[in-house]
Each structure stands twice: as structure tokens, then as C-alpha cells.
C-alpha positions in Angstrom: -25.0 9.7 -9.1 -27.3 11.7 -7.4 -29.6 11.2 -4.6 -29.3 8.2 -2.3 -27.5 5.4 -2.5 -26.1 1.7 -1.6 -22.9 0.4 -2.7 -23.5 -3.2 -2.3 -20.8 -5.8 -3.0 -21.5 -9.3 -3.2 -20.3 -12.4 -4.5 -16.5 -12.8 -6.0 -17.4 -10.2 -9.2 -16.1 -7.5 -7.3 -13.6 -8.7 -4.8 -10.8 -7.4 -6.6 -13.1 -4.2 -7.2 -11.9 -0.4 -6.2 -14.7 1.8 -5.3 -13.5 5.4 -5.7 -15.7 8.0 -3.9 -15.4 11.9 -4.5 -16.0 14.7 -2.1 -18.1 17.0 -4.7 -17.9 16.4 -8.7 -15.5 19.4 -8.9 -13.1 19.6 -12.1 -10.1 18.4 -9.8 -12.2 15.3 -8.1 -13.7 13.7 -11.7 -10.4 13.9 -13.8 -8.5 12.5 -10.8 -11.0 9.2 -10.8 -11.1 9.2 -14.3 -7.1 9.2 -14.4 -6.9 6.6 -11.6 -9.2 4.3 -13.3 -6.8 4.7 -16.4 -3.9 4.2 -14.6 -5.0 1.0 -13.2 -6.0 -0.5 -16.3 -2.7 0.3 -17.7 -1.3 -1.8 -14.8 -3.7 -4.5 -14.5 -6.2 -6.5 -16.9 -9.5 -5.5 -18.1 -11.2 -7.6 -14.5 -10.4 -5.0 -12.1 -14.1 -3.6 -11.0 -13.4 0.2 -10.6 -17.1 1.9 -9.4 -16.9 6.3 -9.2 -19.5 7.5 -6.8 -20.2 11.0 -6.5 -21.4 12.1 -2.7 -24.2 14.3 -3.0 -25.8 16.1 -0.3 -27.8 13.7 2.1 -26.1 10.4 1.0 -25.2 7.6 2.7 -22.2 5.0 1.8 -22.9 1.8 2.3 -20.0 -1.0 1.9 -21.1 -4.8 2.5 -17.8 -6.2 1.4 -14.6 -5.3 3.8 -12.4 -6.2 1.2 -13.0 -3.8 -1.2 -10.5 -1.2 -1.3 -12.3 2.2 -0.8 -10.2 5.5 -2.1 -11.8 8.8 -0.6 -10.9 11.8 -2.3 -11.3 15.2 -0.8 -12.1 15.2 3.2 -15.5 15.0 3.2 -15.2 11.8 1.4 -12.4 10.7 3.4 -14.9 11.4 6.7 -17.8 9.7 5.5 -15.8 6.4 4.4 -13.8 6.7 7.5 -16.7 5.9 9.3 -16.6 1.9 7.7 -16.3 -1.2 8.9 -13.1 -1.1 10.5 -11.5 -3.9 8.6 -12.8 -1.8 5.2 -9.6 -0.3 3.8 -9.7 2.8 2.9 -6.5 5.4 1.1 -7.6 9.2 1.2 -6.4 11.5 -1.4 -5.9 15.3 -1.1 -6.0 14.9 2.8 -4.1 17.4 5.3 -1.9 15.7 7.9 -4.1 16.8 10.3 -7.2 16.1 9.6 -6.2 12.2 8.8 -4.6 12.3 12.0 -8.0 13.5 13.8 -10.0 10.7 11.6 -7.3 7.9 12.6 -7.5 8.3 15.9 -11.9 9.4 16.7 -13.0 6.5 14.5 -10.1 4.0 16.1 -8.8 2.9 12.5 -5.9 0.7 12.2 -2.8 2.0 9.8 -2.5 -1.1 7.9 -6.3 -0.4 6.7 -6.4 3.1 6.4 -3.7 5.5 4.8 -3.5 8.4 2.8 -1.6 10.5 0.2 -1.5 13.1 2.3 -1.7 17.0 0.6 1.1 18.8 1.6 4.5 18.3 0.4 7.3 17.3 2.9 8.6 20.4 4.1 12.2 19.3 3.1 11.4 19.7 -0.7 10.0 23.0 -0.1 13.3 24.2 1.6 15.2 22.2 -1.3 13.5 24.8 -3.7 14.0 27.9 -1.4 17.3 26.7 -1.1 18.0 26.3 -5.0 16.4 29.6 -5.8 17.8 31.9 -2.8 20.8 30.2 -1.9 21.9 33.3 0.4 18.4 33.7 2.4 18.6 32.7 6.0 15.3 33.4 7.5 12.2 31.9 6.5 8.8 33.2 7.8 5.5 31.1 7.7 2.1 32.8 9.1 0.6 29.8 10.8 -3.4 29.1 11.6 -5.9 26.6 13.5 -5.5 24.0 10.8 -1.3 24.6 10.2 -0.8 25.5 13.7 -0.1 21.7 14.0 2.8 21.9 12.2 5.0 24.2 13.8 7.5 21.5 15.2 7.8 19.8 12.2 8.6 22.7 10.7 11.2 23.8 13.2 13.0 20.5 12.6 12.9 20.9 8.6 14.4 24.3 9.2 17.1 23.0 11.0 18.0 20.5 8.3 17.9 22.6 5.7 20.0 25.6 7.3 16.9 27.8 7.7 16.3 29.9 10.9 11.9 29.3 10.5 10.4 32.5 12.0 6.5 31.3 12.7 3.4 33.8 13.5 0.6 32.3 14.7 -2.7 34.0 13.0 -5.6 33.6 15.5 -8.4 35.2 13.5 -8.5 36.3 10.3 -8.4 39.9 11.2 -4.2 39.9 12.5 -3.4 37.9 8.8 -2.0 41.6 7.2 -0.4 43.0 10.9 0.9 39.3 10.9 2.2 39.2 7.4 4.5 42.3 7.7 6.2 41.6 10.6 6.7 38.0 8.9 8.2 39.8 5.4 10.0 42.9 7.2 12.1 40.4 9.3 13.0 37.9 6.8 14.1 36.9 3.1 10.6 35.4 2.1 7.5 33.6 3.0 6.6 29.9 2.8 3.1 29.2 2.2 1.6 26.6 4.4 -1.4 25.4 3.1 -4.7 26.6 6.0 -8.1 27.4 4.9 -8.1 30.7 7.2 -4.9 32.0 5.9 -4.7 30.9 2.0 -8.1 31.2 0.4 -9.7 32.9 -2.1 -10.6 36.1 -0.3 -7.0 36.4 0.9 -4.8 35.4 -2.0 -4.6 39.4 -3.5 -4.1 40.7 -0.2 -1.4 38.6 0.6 0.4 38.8 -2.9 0.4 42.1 -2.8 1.8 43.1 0.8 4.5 40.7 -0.3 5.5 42.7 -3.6 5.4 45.9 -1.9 8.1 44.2 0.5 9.8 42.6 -2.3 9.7 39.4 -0.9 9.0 36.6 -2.5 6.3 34.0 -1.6 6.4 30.4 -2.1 3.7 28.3 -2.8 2.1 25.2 -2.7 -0.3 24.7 -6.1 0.4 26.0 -9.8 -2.7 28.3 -9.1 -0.8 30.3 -6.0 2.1 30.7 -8.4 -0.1 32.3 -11.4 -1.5 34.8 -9.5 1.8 35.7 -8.3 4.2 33.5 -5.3 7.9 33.0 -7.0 7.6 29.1 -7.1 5.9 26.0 -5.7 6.4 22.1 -5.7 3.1 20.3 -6.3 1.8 17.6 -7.3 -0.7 17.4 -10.3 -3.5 15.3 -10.6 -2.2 12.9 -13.0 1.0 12.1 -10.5 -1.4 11.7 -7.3 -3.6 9.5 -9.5 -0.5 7.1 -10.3 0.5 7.2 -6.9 -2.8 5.7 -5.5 -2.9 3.0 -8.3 0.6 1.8 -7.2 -1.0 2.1 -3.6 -4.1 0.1 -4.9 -2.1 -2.8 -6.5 0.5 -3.3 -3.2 -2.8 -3.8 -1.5 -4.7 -5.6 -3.9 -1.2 -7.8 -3.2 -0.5 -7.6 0.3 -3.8 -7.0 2.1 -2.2 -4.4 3.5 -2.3 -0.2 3.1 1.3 1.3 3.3 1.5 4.0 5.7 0.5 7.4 4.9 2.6 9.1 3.0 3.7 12.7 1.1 3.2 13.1 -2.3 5.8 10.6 -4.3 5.7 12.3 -7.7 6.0 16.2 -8.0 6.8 18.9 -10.4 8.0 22.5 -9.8 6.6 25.9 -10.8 8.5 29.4 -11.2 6.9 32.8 -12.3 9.2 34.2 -14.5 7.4 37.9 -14.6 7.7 37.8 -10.5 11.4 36.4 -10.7 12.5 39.5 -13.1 10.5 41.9 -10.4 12.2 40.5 -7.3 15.8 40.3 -9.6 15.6 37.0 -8.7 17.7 34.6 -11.5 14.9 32.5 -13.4 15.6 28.5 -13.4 14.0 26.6 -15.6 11.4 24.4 -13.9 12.2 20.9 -15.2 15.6 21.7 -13.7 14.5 23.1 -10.9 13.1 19.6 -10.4 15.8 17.4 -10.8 17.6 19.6 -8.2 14.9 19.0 -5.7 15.7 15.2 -7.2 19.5 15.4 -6.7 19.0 16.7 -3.0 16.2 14.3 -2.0 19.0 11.7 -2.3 19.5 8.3 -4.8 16.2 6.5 -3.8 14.1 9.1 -6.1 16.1 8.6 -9.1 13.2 6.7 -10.8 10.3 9.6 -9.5 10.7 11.2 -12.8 7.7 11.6 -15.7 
């Protein structure tokens, strides 16, 4: 919907309503409310109210009723709808640890009304697949920026768990990203990809792909897309899974009255490039079982986290 706009809620037609509102009406952002909406029915009955609104340039969100359940996707979305009624719950989807944390604590939101599923993967499932793949490598190197620079101490402490020694560079400007990136791959066995919009964008991805192959190190992702154009592997999480995830969400609060607290992606799948697995001499795994490794290792309670 374009233009201006009042979401106005009134009445007991939409108490048990979900508004969903997108960031931009990207590809990513429409198929994920269009899969969340179908989840949902296929959970609950044809009442639940489920309104899309697509945030346009200039608009202004307007919520009369604190009981609807408002799911932001994208960070613009979740900043706008952050900015609600603070007993207005509200779940962001696709939001960096950091930024919810930033949002949580300016606007003075309470955790039982405002969650997230959080975009990056728990670190230890990443080292689960390094671990899988390399089972020799030692050293782990992550180039870290202003946005990922947050996470070096978590980091550290999933390194530790996991056996790894994690060498981190901090990247202050965009121009020390390729000095920065050598000294990562010349001192260890490969690179973890850390998801910061200065480091990992679109302008960078060659550059950094390629350095790494001229090393012969491999590069570890964090989306199918990073793994096409050439890391050796990633867990992610597709639309579809984060979609089911934030219907279960939706129905415990729908239930409760509460918002669990945020949380890592729940469901997940696993990626290997086979053409930069034969390059590296690196055995190829086939990525189903790749998964149920990642399973095996996360420990018992997952045993039902599989599509």
C-alpha cells in the first residue's frame, strides 16, 4: 500500500489479528508475509485477521489496539514499530543482535512485549560446520566491523567451546578490508563470515572471494547467495523456516500474552559448493547430512527441528 496510512484496530474483529509490516516490498520481504500468513492458517482457523502493510517512504504506522501482535520485518520496520505503545507487542524478523539490542534499550521496551528472531546464526552451529568439514583446522579468523565489532566476546567464548583459537581483525574503514583480510587468511585455516554491512556487501563480495582463493582458504558463509558466488559452506535459514518460526512465536503469544525472548534462528539448512570443495581438496559432504551433524552436535532437544 502506498502512500500514507492508519492501521486502525477497533472492536473485537481483530483482537486476535496479526499485523505484519515489511521494511521495503523486496522479493525476500513479500514471500516471507505471504508464507507466514500460510503458515498460520495451517495452524489456526480461518478467524485469525492477518493485515500486510508495505512501508513506503514518508509513512506513518499507526496502532490503536495494544493487543495486536505486530511482526516487523527488516530493520526499518522493526524501528518504526519499535516506536509503539509500549504495551504493543511487537517480534522483529531478519534483525541483527545489535541493532535489537540498541532499539530495546532507546525506546525502553519490555522483553515480554518485544522480541525478535534475530539474523545471525548462533555462532556454535557455525563452528559445528567448520568443525565437520575441517576437522584438523585450529585457527579461525573473522574480519570484524562497526556493526560486528559487538560480537567479538561472544565469539571468543564460542571459540573456546568449540576447540577454535578465533583470531579477530577489527576493519575500521572500508579501505584496511583487503590489508586486513590477508593477514586474517595467511595466519589461519579459513575465514568465518560475520554478517556487517561495511565488510560483506555487494561491492566487496568478488574482492573478498577472491583474495581467499588465491590463499586457498576457504570462507564460510552466512546465506545460500555468499556460497554461490563462491564461500565453501554456510548454515542459514530460508524464508520458509523463519516464517514457521514466527507463526509458532505468534500462536505462544496469541496464548500466553507474552513474547518469548529473542532468539537465533530455530530451523536451518546447510550449503556446500561442491566446485570450491574440489578446488580447496576439501572432501564434499552432502548437505542434508551435513545438517543432521550440525543436529547431532546441537544436542537431543533439536531432534524434532527437522523439515
Amino acid at each position: 500500500m502506498a502512500g500514507a496510512f492508519g492501521l486502525l484496530v477497533s472492536g473485537t474483529a481483530m483482537a486476535h489479528g496479526v499485523t505484519v509490516v515489511v521494511s521495503s516490498p523486496s522479493t525476500m520481504n513479500i514471500e516471507f508475509a505471504e508464507q507466514f500468513k500460510e503458515e498460520l492458517l495451517k495452524a489456526r482457523n480461518k478467524h485469525l485477521k492477518i493485515k500486510v502493510i508495505n512501508l513506503q517512504d514518508g509513512d506513518q504506522l499507526i496502532v490503536d489496539e495494544p493487543g495486536e501482535l505486530v511482526v516487523a520485518v527488516g530493520v526499518r520496520a522493526l524501528q518504526l514499530t519499535s516506536k509503539l505503545k509500549a504495551n504493543t507487542p511487537v517480534l522483529g524478523v531478519f534483525t541483527p543482535l545489535p541493532t535489537f539490542n540498541v532499539l530495546l534499550e532507546s525506546n525502553k521496551r519490555d522483553l515480554g512485549n518485544f522480541s525478535a528472531i534475530l539474523l545471525d546464526q548462533p555462532f556454535s552451529r557455525q563452528m559445528a560446520l567448520m568443525r565437520i568439514i575441517l576437522p584438523g583446522s585450529k585457527n579461525v579468523g573473522v574480519l570484524l566491523g562497526p556493526t560486528s565489532g559487538k560480537y567479538a566476546e561472544l565469539l571468543q567464548e564460542a571459540g573456546e567451546k568449540s576447540a577454535f583459537h578465533i583470531a579477530d581483525e577489527m576493519v575500521p574503514q572500508e579501505a584496511d578490508l583487503i590489508p586486513k583480510l590477508r593477514k586474517v587468511l595467511e595466519e589461519n585455516d579459513a575465514l568465518l563470515a560475520i554478517p556487517d554491512p561495511m565488510i560483506y556487501n555487494r561491492e566487496t563480495a568478488h574482492p573478498i572471494l577472491l583474495t581467499s582463493y588465491r590463499h586457498q582458504k576457504p570462507v564460510f558463509g552466512y546465506s545460500q547467495s555468499y556460497v554461490r558466488a563462491g564461500a565453501l559452506a554456510a548454515v542459514y535459514s530460508s524464508v520458509k523456516q523463519l516464517a514457521r518460526q514466527a507463526a509458532e512465536i505468534t500462536l505462544v503469544q496469541h496464548s500466553s500474552g507474552l513474547l518469548p525472548p529473542p532468539q537465533a534462528p530455530r530451523y536451518f539448512s546447510v550449503m556446500m559448493n561442491a566446485q570450491v570443495a574440489r578446488s580447496l581438496s576439501v572432501p564434499l559432504i552432502d548437505d542434508e547430512t551435513l545438517r543432521r551433524k550440525i543436529l547431532l552436535l546441537e544436542g537431543p532437544q533439536n531432534d524434532e527441528l527437522r523439515d
